[in-house]
C-alpha positions in Angstrom: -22.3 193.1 16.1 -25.5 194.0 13.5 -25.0 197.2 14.2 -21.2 197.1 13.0 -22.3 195.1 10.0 -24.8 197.6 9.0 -22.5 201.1 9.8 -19.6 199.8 7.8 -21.9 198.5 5.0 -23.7 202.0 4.7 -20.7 204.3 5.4 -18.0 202.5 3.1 -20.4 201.6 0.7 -18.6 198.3 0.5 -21.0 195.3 -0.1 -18.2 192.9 -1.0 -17.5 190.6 2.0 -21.4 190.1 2.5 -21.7 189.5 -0.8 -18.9 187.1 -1.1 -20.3 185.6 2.0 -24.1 185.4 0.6 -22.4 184.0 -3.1 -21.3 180.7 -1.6 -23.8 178.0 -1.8 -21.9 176.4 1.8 -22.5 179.5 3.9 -25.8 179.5 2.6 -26.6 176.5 4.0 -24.6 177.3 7.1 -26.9 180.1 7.7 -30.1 178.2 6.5 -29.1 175.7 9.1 -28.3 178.0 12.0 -31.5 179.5 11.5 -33.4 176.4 12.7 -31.3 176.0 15.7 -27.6 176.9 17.1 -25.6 173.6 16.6 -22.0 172.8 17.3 -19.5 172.2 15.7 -19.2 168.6 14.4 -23.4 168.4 13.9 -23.3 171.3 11.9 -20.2 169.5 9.5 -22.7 166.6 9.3 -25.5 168.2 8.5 -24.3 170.4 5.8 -22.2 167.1 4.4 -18.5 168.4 4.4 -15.8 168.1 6.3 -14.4 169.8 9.4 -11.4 171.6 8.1 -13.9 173.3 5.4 -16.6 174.1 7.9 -14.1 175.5 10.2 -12.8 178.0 7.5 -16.5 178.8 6.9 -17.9 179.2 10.1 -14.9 181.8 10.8 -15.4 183.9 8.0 -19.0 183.9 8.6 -18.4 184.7 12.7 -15.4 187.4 11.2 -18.0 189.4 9.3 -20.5 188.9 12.6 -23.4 187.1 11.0 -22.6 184.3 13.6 -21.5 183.8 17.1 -20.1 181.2 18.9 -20.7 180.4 22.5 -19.7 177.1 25.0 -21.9 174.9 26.7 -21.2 172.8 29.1 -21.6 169.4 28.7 -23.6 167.5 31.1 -21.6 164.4 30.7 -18.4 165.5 31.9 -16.7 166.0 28.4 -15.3 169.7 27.4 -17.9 172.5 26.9 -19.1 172.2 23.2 -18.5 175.5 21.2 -22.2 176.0 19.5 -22.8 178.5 16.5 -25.7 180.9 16.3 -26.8 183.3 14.2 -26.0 187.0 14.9 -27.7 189.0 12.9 -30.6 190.0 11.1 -30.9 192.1 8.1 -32.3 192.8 4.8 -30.2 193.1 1.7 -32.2 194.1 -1.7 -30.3 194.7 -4.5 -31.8 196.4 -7.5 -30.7 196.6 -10.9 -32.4 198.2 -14.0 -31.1 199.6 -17.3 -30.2 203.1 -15.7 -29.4 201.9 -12.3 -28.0 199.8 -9.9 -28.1 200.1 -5.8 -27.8 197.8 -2.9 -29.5 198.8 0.1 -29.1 197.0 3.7 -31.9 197.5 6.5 -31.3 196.2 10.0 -33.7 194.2 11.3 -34.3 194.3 14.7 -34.1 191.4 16.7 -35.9 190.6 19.9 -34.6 187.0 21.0 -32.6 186.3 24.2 -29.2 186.0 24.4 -27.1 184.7 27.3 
């Protein structure tokens, strides 16, 4: 999913939705958190402090861009799989701005973590 992030960034030239994304102080702290450690769905509401209906709508536009994934995991106390978050993801955005220029500039990071 980087991959996609990256080619339609580049080729459309189109830094909008990641920078919409990026702009909100919640999916910051979405991502921050994620970073740490995938967490499902009602830990990660708690430990960002809002409610489910908001994290739901954040957590899906941050999986609809790909920056995270979700995956289940069984539980081992015979409730329903848990749906965990993770990031997806890694890149570098710099943005530079002088008095004759402005350009934004996304680099893939590669990223060499397991996935199931």
């Amino acid at each position: 999913m980087a991959s996609h992030i990256t080619a339609s960034l580049k080729s459309e030239g189109n830094f909008n939705p990641i920078l919409d994304i990026i702009g909100n102080n919640t999916r910051r702290k979405i991502l921050s958190t994620l970073s740490r450690e995938p967490m499902y769905f009602n830990q990660l509401a708690k430990e960002i402090g809002i409610g489910q209906q908001a994290i739901l709508r954040h957590v899906n536009a941050l999986e609809d861009i790909g920056l995270i994934e979700s995956y289940a995991e069984k539980s081992n106390l015979g409730a329903p799989n848990r749906k965990y978050y993770r990031l997806n993801s890694s890149f570098s955005l710099t943005i530079s701005i002088s008095q004759d220029s402005f350009s934004i500039k996304n680099n893939k990071i590669e990223q060499y973590r397991h996935k199931e």
